[in-house]
N, C-alpha and C positions, 0 to 999 in steps of 0.2 A: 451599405458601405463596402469599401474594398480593402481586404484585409490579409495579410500573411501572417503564417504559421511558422516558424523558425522551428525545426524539430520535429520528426513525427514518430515519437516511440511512444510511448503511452501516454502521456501529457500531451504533447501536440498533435497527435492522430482524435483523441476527443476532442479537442477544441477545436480544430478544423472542422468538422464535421458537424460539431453543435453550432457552432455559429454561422452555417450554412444552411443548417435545418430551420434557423428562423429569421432566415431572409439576406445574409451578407452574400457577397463575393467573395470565395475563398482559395487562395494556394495554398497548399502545406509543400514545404523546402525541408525535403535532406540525401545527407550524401548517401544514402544506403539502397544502391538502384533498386535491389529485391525487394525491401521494401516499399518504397515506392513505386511498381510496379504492383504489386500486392492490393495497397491501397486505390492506385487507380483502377484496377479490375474492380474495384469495389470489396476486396476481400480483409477483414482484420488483422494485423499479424498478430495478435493475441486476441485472447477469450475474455469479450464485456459484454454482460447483457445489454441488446439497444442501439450497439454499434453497430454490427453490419446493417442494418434498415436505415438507420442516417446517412453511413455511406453511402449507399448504392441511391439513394432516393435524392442525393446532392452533387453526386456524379451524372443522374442522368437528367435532375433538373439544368445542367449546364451551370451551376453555383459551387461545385466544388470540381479544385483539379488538383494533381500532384505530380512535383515535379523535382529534379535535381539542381536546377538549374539555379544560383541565386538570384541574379537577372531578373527575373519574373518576379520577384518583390516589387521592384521600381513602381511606385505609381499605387501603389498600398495606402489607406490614409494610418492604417494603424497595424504595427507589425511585430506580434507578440514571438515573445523569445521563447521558449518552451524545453531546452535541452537538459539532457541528463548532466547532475551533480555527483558523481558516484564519491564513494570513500576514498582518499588516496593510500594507494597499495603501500605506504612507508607512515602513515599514521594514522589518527582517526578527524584529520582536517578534511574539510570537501574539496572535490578538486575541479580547477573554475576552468579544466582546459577547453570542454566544449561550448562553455557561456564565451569566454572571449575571443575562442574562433567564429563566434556564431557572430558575435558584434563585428570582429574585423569583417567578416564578409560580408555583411549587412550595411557598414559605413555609404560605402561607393554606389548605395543604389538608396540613399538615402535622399529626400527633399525638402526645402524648407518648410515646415509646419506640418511633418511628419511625428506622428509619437511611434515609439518605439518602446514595446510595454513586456517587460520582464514578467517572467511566470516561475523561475527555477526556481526551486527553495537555495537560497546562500546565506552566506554568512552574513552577520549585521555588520554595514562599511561597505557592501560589495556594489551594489548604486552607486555610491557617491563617488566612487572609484571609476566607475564607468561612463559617469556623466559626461565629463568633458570630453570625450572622445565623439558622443551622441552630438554633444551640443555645436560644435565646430559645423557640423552640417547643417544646422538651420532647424532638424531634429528633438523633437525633447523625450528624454527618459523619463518611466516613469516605471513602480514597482507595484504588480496588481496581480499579487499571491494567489494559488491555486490551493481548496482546500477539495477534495478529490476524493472519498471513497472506492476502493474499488469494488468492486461489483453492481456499485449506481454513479458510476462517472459520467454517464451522461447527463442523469438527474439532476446532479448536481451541478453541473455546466450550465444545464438550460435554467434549473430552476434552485440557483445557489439560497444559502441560509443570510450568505453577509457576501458585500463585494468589498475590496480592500483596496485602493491607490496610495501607493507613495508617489507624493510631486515633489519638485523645487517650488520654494517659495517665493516665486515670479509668478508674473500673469501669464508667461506659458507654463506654469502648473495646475493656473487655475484653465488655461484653454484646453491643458491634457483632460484634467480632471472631468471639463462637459463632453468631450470626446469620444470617452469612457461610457459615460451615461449616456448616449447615444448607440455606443457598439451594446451595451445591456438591457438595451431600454426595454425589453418586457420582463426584466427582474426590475429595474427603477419603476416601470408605471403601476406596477402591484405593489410594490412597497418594500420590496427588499430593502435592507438597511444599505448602502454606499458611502461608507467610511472612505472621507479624506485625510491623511497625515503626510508626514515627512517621510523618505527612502529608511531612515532604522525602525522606525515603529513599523510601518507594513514589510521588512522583511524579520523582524524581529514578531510579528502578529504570528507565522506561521510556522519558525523554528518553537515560538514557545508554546504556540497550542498543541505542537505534536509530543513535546516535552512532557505537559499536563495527561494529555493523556495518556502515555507512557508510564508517567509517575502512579496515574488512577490505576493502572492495572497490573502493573506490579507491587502498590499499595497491597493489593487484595491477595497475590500471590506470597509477600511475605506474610499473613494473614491465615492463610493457610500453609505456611512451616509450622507458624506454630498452632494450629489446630492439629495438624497433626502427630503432635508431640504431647499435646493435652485430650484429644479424645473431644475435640469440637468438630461442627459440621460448618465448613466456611461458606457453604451456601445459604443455609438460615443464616448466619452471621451478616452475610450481603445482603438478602435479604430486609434484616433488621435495621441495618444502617442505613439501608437507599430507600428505604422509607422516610428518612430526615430530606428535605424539599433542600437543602445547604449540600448532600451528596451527591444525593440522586442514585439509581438502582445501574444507569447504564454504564457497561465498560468496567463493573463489578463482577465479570465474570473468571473464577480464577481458573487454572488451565496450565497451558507448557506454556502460554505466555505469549508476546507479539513476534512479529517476522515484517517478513514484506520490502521491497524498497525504500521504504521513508520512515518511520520510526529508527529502528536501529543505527542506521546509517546519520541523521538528522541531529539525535541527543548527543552521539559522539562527536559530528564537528559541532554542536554547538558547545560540546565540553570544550573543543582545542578552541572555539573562537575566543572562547570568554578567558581561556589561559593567556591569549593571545595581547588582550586586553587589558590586562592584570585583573582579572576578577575571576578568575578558576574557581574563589572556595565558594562564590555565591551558585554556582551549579555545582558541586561538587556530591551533591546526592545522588545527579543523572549517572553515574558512573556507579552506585547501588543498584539503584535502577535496574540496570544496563544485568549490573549480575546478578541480579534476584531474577530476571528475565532468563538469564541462561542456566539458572539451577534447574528451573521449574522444570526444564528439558533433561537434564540427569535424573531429575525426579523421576522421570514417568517411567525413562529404561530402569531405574533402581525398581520400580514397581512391577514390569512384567519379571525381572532377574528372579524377586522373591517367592513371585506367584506359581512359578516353574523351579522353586527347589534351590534356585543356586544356581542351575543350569542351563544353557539355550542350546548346546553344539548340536543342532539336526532338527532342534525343533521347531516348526512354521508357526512362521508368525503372520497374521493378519494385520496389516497397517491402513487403516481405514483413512483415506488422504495421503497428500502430498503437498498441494496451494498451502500457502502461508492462512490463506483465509477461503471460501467457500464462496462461489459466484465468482471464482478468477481463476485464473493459468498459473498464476505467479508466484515461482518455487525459490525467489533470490530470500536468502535469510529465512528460509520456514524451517518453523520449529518440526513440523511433521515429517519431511525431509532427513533433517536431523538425526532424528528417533530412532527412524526407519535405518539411517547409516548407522549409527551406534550399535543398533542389535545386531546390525548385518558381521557389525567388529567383532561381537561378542561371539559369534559362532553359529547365530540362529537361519533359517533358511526365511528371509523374509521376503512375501510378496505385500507390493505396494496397488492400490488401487485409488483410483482419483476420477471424480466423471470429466476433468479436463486438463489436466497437469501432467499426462501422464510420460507424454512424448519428452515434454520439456525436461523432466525430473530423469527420463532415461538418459536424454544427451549430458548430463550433469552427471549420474552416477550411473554408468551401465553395470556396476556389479549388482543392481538390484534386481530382482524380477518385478514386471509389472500386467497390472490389467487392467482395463476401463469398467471390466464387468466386474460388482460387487462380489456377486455370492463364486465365482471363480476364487475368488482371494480367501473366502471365508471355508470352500472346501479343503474338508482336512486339516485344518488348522488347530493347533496344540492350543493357542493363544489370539485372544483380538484387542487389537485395542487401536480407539478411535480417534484420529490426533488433527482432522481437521470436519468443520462441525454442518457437513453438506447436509438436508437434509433425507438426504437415501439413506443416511447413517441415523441420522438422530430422531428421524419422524416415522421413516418406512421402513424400518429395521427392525422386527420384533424378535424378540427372545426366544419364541417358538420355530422361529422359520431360520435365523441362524443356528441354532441346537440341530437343524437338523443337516446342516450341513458340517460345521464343523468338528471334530476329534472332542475336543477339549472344551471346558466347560469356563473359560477364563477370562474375561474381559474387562482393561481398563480402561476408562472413562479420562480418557487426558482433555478434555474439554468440559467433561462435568453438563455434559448436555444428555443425558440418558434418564431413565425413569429406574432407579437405580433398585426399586423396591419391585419393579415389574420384570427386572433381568435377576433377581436373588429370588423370585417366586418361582421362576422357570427354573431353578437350579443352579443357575450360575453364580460363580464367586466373582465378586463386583466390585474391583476397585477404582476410586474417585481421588482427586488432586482434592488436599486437604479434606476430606470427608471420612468419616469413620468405617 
């Protein structure tokens, strides 16, 4: 099938590319010629396991191309919208300017019995709002939510858990809807689940499962405020509870808490949509949430501040990370980030290292220093601590071979991924988020 990509920043540079890898015709469209130029050299503009071999291997099968141009949609059977929803700089509503320039440019190369399939996370009402615009062209909208991992964005492209449609409840909803199961058909012929509903349930499916688990992980992070005012370990405590099959053990990991593009940014316009709506107080937790999330990050500088006396002015600090999360680049809203700037406030001399954040974290705060090499960071250092959970840090990191680089014998565990009884044998004073 022949298919455009509306968008190619992280969301629509995988899709393009996945759905080339198993068989479509694909353009990806946007206006950012570097980027697009990038992509069609076959290069990522960011770091995802998986990507660049799809690309380059979809570029040179002749099934994938990329382009500036909108024109080059025309004659698409299905033309997924994929654009960035960022925060609006004056609240915490999302802001739909790239969704509805991406529809206005998309109208005029529209054709009858075209679908045109939304991917952005919005607000619930933002379909229904843009239908009619679609539908005037003979067009039908439809809303077929992106749940995305990073660092297995491909995986989950090619080989999702659930696929999601919102249609109108017309028979071109139900022609969108086989469509769909066409463009996915080797997730339908295995058996992936393909939920059909109405435009608020699937855009409402994926503001509130990111909600959920937002709430799970900050659940476990106020969980360990108060273990560590009681002299509990919140790991055995996760432990003990995601044992019950009703919790479950996953996303019970407590820590500085989430980052990233889509959490953060998601719970709060889903806070202003629902304001919006008159029902604020029915989410009015997500906005706890939201600041149990941002303690857990004052938490952690509170913990190197005490570990060092009271005092940081001159002393090196070891920041193991930068990526909001591990298997990615992506430094928007990371808590490790963060940490790292706060100390930096506080007077300490902090170097940052990351095996792929490191550039991106530089253009955002050049007052930091950074490395890509680990034990660079760790020589000399008064203090370490580990704030995003790579495994160079949390696997091939042992207690003997950092001791022998670094000053000081200090290291806290802001992720709670360490072997906490193997770094206190070797000497080190071991502090953990909510652990004794």
């Amino acid at each position: 099938m022949r298919l455009s990509v509306i968008g190619c920043g992280y969301l629509g540079a995988v899709h393009a590319a996945a759905m080339a890898s198993i068989g479509h015709e694909v353009v990806g469209i946007d206006v950012d010629e570097r980027k697009i130029e990038a992509l069609s050299r076959g290069e990522a503009p960011f770091f995802e396991p998986g990507l660049p071999e799809i690309l380059r291997d979809g570029i040179a099968s002749g099934r994938l191309r990329f382009t500036t141009d909108m024109a080059e949609a025309a004659g698409s059977a299905v033309h997924f919208v994929g654009v960035g929803t960022p925060q609006s700089k004056d609240g915490y509503a999302a802001d739909l300017t790239y969704v509805n320039a991406a529809i206005d440019g998309l109208l005029p190369h529209l054709s009858p019995g075209d679908v045109v399939a939304g991917k952005s996370t919005v607000p619930v009402g933002t379909a229904a709002s843009l239908a009619p615009r679609v539908t005037e062209t003979g067009a039908t909208l439809v809303w077929n939510p992106e749940f995305l991992r990073e660092g297995f964005a491909v995986q989950d492209t090619v080989d999702p858990d659930r696929l999601v449609a919102g249609v109108p409840s017309d028979a071109s909803g139900e022609r969108a809807a086989d469509i769909l199961r066409e463009v996915y058909h080797p997730s339908v012929a295995k058996g992936t689940p393909f939920i059909v509903t109405d435009y608020a349930t699937a855009e409402l499916v994926k503001v509130s499962a990111n909600a959920f688990l937002a709430t799970k992980i900050s659940f476990i992070n106020a969980m360990a405020e108060i273990a560590e005012v009681t002299g509990a370990d919140v790991t055995q405590l996760a432990d003990a509870i995601g044992h019950d099959v009703r919790i479950g053990r996953r996303f019970l990991g407590a820590g500085i808490g989430f980052g990233g593009g889509c959490l953060p940014k998601d719970i709060r316009a889903f806070s202003a949509r629902a304001e919006e709506l008159g029902r604020g107080e029915s989410v009015a937790f997500l906005r706890e949430v939201d600041e149990i999330n941002l303690r857990r990050r004052e938490r952690a500088v509170q913990l190197v501040v005490e570990a060092l006396g009271g005092q940081l002015f001159q002393k090196r600090i070891a920041v193991l990370g930068a990526a909001f999360k591990p298997h990615s680049d992506d430094i928007r809203d990371s808590p490790a980030l963060d940490v790292a700037v706060r100390l930096r406030g506080l007077g300490a001399d902090v170097i940052v290292t990351d095996p792929e954040a490191t550039e991106n974290a530089r253009r955002v705060h050049p007052q930091l220093d950074y490395t890509r090499v680990r034990d660079e960071a760790l020589q000399g250092a008064d203090a370490v601590i580990v704030v995003t959970e790579w495994d160079e840090y949390r696997r091939q990191l042992s207690p003997e071979h950092a001791a022998s680089l670094a000053n000081g014998r200090i290291i806290v565990d802001g992720r709670n991924c360490l072997d906490a009884a193997a770094w206190r044998a070797e000497g080190w004073t071991y502090f953990g988020m909510g652990r004794p």
